[in-house]
C-alpha positions, -999 to +999 in steps of 0.1 A: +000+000+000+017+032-010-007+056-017-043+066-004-067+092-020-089+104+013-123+124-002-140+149+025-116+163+054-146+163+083-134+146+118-132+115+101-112+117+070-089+143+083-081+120+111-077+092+083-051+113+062-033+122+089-029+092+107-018+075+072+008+103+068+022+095+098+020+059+090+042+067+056+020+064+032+014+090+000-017+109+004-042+126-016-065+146+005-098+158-016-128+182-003-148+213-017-146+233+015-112+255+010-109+261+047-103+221+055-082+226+024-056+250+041-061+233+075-042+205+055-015+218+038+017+209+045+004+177+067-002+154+038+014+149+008-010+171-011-041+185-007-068+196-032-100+216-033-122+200-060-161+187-063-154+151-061-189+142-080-171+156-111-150+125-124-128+152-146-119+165-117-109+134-100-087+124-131-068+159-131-061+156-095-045+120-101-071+098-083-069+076-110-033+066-098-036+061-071-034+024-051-070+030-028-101+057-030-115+064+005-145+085+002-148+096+037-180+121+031-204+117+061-234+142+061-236+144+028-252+106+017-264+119-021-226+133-024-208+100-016-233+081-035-227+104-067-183+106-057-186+066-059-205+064-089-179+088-107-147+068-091-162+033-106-166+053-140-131+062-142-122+025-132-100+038-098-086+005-083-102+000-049-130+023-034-135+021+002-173+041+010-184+051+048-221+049+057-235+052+093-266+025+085-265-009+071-293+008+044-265+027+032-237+000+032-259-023+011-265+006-014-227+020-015-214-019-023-243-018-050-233+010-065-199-001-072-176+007-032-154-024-029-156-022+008-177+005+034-167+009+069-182+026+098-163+049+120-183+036+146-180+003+142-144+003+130-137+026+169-153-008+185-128-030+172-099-012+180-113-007+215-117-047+214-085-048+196-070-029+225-077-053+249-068-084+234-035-070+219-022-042+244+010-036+222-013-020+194-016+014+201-033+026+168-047+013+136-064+022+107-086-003+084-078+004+049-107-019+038-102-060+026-086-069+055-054-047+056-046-027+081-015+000+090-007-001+127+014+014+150+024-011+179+052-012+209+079-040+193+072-074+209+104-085+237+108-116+211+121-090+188+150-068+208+183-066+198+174-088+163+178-073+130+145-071+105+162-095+080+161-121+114+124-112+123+114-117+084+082-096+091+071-105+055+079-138+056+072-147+089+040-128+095+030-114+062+033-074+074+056-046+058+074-023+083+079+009+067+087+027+100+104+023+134+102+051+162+135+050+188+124+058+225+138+093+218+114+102+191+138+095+160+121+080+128+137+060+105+115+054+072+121+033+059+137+012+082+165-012+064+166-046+068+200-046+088+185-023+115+179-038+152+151-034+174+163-019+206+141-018+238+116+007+236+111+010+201+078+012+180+070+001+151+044+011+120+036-016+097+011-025+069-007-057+062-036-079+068-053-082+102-042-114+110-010-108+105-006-080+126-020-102+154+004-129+147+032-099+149+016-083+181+018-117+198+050-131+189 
């Protein structure tokens, strides 16, 4: 996963781009309202005011290149419908909808979203997620399964290299970043580097993976 278009910058979607930025991954951040615009710039890897609905505009922005579509537009139920209908005419890769009712899920996946997600639901299962794997401290669903997550490393892994853990291999997760104890980031992370105590980890993959990883 290398890049994310994220369409409408309310609570959710801004905390969605953001929290993928951080996470090292390219994104496109899309909504008509120029003030959530500006509040954007320079946080994510760009940021464009645009009417989503208007496929044109979705193809001049780059949508069209990019790995996942997450149209994040809450109140406005007409708007998403209309933004997912233009995404599947312009054949984008994987379209990820939100909708608050099960109504609106069924319709979004008619219309043509690969996957929908709730906020609501998705908060539950971190909550759960939480509890049953306390090393997690943060994730975000990306939609079929694949997840980016921000976890403490597991004491199995201190003082190894990557290239001994095999996070790929092994577990089926990318790490693109590690965070030392003293706030320094290396991304990406090569595959000589060792895990010393206190270090955190970002990585991408499916959800059972990232379990597997957690719980090593």
């Amino acid at each position: 996963m290398r890049s994310v278009a994220v369409i409408g910058l309310g609570r959710f979607g801004s905390a969605l781009a953001l929290a993928l930025e951080e996470a090292g991954v390219e994104v496109l951040a899309l909504d008509t309202n120029e003030e959530h615009v500006k509040n954007h710039e320079g946080k994510v890897t760009e940021v464009v005011r645009l009417d989503a609905r208007d496929g044109r505009e979705l193809e001049k922005a780059g949508v069209g290149q990019v790995d996942v579509v997450v149209v994040a537009i809450g109140e406005d139920f007409e708007a998403a419908q209309e933004t997912v209908l233009a995404l599947r005419r312009m054949e984008a890769k994987h379209i990820i909808g939100r909708a608050q009712t099960e109504d609106r899920r069924r319709i979004l996946r008619r219309i043509g979203a690969h996957h929908v997600v709730s906020p609501e639901e998705e908060s539950a299962k971190r909550v759960a997620q939480s509890l049953t794997h306390p090393l997690v401290a943060e994730s975000v669903d990306l939609g079929d399964g694949v997840e980016v997550a921000t976890l403490a490393t597991p004491a199995s892994f201190l003082d190894r290299s990557l290239a001994e853990i095999k996070p790929n291999s092994e577990f089926g997760v990318l790490v693109v970043r590690v965070i030392r104890e003293d706030g320094t980031v290396i991304m990406p992370p090569s595959a000589t580097l060792r895990i010393d105590r206190g270090d955190r980890v970002t990585i991408i993959g499916r959800s059972e993976g990232i379990r597997r990883f957690a719980s090593s």
